[in-house]
Structure formats: C-alpha cells, structure tokens
mmCIF file as gemmi writes it, N, C-alpha and C atoms, coordinates in Angstrom:
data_model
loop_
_atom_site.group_PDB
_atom_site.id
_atom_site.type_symbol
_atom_site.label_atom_id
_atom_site.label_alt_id
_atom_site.label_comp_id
_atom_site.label_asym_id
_atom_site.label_entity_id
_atom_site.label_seq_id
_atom_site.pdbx_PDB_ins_code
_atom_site.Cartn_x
_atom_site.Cartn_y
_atom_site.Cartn_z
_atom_site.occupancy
_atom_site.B_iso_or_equiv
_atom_site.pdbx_formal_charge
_atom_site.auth_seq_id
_atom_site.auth_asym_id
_atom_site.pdbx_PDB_model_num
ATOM 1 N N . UNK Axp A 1 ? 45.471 53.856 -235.143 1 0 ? 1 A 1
ATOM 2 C CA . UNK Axp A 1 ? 46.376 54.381 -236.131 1 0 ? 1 A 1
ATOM 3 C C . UNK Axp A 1 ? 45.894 55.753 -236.599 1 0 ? 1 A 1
ATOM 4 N N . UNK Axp A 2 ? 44.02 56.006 -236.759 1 0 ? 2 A 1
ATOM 5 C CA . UNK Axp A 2 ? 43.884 57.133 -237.024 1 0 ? 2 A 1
ATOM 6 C C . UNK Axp A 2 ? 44.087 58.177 -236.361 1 0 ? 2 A 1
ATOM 7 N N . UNK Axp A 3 ? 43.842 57.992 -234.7 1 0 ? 3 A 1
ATOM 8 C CA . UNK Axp A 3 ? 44.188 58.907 -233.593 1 0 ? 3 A 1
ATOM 9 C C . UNK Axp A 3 ? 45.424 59.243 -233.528 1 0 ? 3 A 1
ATOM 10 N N . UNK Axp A 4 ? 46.254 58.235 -233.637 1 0 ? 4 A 1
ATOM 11 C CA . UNK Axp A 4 ? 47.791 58.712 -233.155 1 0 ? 4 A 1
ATOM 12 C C . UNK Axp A 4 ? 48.902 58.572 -234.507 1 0 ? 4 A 1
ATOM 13 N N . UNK Axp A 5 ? 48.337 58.508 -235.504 1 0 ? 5 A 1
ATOM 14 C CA . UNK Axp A 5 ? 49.224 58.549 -236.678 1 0 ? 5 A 1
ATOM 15 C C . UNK Axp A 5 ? 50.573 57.448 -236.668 1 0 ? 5 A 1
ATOM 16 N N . UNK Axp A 6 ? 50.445 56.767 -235.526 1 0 ? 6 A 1
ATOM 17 C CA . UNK Axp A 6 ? 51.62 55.821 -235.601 1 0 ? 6 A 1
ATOM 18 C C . UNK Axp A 6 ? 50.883 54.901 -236.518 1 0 ? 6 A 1
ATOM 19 N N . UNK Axp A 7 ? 52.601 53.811 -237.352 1 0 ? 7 A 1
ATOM 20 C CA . UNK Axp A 7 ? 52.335 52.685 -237.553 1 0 ? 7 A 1
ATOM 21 C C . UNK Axp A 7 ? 51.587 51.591 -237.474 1 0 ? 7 A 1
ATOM 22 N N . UNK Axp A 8 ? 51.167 50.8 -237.598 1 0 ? 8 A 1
ATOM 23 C CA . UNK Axp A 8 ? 50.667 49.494 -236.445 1 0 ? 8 A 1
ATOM 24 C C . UNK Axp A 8 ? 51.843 48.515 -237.069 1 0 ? 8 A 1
ATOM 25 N N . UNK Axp A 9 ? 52.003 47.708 -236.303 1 0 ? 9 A 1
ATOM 26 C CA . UNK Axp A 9 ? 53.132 46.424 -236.865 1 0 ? 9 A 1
ATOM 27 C C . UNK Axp A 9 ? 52.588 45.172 -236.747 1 0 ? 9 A 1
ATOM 28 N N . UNK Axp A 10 ? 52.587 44.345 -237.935 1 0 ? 10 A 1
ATOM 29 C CA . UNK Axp A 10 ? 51.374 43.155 -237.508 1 0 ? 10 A 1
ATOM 30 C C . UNK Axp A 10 ? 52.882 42.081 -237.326 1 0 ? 10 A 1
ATOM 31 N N . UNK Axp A 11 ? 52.569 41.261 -236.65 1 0 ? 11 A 1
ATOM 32 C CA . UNK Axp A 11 ? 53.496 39.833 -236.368 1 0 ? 11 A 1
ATOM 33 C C . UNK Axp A 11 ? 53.445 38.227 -236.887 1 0 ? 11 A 1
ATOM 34 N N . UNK Axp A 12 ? 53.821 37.697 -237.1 1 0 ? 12 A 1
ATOM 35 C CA . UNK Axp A 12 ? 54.038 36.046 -237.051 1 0 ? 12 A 1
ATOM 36 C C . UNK Axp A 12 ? 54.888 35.718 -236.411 1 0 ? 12 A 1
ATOM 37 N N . UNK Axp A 13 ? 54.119 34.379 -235.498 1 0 ? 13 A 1
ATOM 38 C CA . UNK Axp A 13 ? 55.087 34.204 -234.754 1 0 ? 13 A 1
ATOM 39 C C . UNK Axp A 13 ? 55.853 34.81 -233.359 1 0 ? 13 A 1
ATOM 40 N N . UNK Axp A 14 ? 55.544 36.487 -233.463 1 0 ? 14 A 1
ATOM 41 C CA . UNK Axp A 14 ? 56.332 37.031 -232.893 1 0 ? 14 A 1
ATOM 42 C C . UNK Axp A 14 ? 57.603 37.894 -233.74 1 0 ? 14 A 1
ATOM 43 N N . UNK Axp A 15 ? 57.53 38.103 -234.601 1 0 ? 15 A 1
ATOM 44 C CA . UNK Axp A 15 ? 58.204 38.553 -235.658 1 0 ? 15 A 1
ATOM 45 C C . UNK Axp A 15 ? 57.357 39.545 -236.621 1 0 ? 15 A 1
ATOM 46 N N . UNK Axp A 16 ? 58.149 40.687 -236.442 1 0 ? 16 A 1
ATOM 47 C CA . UNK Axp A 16 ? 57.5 41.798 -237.099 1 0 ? 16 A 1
ATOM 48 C C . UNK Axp A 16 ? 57.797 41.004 -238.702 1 0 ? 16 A 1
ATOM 49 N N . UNK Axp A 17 ? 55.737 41.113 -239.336 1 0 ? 17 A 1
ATOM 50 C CA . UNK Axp A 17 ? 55.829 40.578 -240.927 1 0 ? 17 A 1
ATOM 51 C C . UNK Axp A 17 ? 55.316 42.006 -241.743 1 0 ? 17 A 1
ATOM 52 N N . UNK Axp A 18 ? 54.585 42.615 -240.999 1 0 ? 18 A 1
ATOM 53 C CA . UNK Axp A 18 ? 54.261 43.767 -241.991 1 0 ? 18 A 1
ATOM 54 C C . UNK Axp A 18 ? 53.867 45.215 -241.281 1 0 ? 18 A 1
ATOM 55 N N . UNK Axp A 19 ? 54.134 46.057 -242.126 1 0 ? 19 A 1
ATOM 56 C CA . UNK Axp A 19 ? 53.562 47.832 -241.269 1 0 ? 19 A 1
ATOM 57 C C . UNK Axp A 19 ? 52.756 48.305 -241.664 1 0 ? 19 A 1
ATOM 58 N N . UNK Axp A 20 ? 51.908 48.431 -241.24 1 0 ? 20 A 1
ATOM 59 C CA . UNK Axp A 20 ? 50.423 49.337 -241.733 1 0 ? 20 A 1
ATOM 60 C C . UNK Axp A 20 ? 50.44 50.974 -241.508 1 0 ? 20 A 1
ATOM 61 N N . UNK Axp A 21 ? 50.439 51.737 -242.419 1 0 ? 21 A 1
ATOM 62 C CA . UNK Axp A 21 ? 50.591 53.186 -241.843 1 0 ? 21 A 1
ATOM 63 C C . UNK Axp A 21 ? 49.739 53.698 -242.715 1 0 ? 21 A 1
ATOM 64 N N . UNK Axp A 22 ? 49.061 55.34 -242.25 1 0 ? 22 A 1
ATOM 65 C CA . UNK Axp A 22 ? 47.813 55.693 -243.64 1 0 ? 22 A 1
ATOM 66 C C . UNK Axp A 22 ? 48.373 56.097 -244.591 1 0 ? 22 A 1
ATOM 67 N N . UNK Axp A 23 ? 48 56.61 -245.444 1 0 ? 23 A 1
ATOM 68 C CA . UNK Axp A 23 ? 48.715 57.091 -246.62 1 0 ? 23 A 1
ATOM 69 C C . UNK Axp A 23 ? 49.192 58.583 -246.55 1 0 ? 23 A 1
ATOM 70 N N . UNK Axp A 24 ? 48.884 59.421 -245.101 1 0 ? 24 A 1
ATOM 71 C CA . UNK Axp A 24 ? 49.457 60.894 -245.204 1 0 ? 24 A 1
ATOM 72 C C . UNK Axp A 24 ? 50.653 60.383 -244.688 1 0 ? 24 A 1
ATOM 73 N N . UNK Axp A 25 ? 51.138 59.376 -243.702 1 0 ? 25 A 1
ATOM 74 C CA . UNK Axp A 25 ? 52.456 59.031 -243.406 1 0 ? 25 A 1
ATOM 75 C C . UNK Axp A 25 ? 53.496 58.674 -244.048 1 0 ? 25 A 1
ATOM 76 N N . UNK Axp A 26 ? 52.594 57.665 -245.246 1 0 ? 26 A 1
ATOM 77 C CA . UNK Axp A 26 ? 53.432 57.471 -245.935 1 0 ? 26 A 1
ATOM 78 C C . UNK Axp A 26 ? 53.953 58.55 -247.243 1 0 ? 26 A 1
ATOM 79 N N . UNK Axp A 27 ? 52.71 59.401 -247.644 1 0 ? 27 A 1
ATOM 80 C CA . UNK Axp A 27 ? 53.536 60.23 -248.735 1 0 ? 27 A 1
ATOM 81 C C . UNK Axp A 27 ? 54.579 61.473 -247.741 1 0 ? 27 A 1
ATOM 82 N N . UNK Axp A 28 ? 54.47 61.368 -246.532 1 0 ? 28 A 1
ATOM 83 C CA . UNK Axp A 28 ? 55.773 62.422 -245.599 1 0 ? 28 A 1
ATOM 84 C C . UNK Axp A 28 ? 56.757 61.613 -245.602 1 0 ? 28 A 1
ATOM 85 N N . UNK Axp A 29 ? 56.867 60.27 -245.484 1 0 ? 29 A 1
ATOM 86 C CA . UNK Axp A 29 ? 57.842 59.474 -245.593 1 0 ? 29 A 1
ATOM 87 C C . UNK Axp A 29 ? 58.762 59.409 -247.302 1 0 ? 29 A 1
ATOM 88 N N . UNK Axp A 30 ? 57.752 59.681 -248.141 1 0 ? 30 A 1
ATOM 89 C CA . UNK Axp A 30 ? 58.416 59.82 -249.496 1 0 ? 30 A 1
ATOM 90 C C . UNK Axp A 30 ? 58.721 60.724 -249.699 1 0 ? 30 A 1
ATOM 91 N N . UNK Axp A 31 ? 58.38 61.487 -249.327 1 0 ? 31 A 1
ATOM 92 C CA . UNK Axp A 31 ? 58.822 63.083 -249.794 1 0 ? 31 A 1
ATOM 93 C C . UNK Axp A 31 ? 59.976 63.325 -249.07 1 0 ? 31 A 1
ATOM 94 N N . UNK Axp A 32 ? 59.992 63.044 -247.649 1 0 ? 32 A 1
ATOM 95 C CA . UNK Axp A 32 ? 61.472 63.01 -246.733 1 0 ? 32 A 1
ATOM 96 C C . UNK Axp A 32 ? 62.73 62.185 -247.615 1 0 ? 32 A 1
ATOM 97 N N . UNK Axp A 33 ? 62.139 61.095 -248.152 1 0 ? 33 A 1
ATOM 98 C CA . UNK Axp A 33 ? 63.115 60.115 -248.977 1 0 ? 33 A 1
ATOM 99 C C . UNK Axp A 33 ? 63.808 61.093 -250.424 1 0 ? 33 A 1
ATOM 100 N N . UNK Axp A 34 ? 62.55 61.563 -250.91 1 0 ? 34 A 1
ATOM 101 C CA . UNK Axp A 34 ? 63.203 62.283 -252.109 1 0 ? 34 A 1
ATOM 102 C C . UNK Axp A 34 ? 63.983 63.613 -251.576 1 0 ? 34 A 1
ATOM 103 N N . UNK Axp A 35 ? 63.471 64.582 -250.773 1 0 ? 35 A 1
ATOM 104 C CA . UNK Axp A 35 ? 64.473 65.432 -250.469 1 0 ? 35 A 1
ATOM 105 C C . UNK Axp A 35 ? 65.97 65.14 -249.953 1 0 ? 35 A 1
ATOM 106 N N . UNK Axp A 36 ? 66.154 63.846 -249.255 1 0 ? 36 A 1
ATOM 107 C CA . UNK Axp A 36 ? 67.265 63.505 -249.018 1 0 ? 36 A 1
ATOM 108 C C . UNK Axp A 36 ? 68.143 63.298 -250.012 1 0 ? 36 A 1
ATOM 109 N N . UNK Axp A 37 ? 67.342 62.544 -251.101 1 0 ? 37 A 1
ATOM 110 C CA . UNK Axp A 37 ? 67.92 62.206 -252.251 1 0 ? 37 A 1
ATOM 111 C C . UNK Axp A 37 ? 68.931 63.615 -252.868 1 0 ? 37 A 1
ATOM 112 N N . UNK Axp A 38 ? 67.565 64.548 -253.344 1 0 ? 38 A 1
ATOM 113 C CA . UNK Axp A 38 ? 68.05 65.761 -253.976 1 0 ? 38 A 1
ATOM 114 C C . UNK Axp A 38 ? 69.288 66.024 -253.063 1 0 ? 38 A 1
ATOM 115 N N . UNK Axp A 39 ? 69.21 66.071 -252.033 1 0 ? 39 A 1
ATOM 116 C CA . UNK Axp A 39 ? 70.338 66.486 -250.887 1 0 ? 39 A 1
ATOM 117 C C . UNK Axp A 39 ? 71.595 66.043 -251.443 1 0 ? 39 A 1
ATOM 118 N N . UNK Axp A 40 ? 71.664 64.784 -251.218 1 0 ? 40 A 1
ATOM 119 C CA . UNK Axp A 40 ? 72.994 63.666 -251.99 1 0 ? 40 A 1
ATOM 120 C C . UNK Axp A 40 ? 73.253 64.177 -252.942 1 0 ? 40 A 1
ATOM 121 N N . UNK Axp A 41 ? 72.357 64.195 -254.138 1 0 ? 41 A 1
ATOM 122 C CA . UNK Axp A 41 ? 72.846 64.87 -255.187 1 0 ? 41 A 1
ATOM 123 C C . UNK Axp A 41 ? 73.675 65.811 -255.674 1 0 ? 41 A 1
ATOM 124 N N . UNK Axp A 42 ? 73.122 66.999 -255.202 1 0 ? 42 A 1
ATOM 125 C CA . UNK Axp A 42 ? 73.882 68.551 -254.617 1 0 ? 42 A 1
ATOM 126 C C . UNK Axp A 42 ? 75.15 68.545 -254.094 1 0 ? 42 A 1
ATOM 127 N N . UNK Axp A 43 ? 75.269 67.644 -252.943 1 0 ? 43 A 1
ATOM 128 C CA . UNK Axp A 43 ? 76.53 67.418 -252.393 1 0 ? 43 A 1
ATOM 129 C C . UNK Axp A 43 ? 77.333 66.604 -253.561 1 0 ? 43 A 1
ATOM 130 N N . UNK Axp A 44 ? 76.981 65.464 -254.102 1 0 ? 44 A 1
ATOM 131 C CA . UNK Axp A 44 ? 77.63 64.899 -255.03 1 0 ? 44 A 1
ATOM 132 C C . UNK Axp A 44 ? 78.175 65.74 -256.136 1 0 ? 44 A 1
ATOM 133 N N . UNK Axp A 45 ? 77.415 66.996 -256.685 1 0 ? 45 A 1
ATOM 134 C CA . UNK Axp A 45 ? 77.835 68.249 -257.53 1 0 ? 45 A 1
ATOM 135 C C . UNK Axp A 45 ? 77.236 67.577 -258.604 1 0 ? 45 A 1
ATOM 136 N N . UNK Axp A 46 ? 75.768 67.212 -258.468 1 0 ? 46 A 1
ATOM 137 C CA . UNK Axp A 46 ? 74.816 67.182 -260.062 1 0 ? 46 A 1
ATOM 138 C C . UNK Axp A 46 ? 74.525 67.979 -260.428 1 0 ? 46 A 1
C-alpha cells in the first residue's frame, strides 16, 4: 500500500468488508469530495 498508494481491500467470506488506504489518499479523496461539493453549490446559485 506504501509503494503503490493503492487501497488494500480486506474480505469475509469473499466479500469486500473493509478498505484500508493511508491517510494522504484519503485527505485527496476529501478534498476531491469538498471541491465537488463547492462545485454543486455554484451551479445551484449559492
């Protein structure tokens, strides 16, 4: 996960139960979330 910045996906069963990612992925993932947001917004005319 540290080499290649992907996910890992742990299973039960065979069934994706949880995602492990580091924390620089995840704050690019929030920040992508909030700019989208602001995006909506704008278009919405806030």
């Amino acid at each position: 996960m540290k080499h290649t910045g992907e996910p890992v996906v742990l299973t039960v069963n065979g069934k994706a139960e949880i995602v492990v990612q580091d924390a620089q992925c995840d704050q690019k993932l929030l920040d992508g979330l909030e700019r989208l947001e602001a995006i909506a917004r704008i278009k919405q005319g806030w």
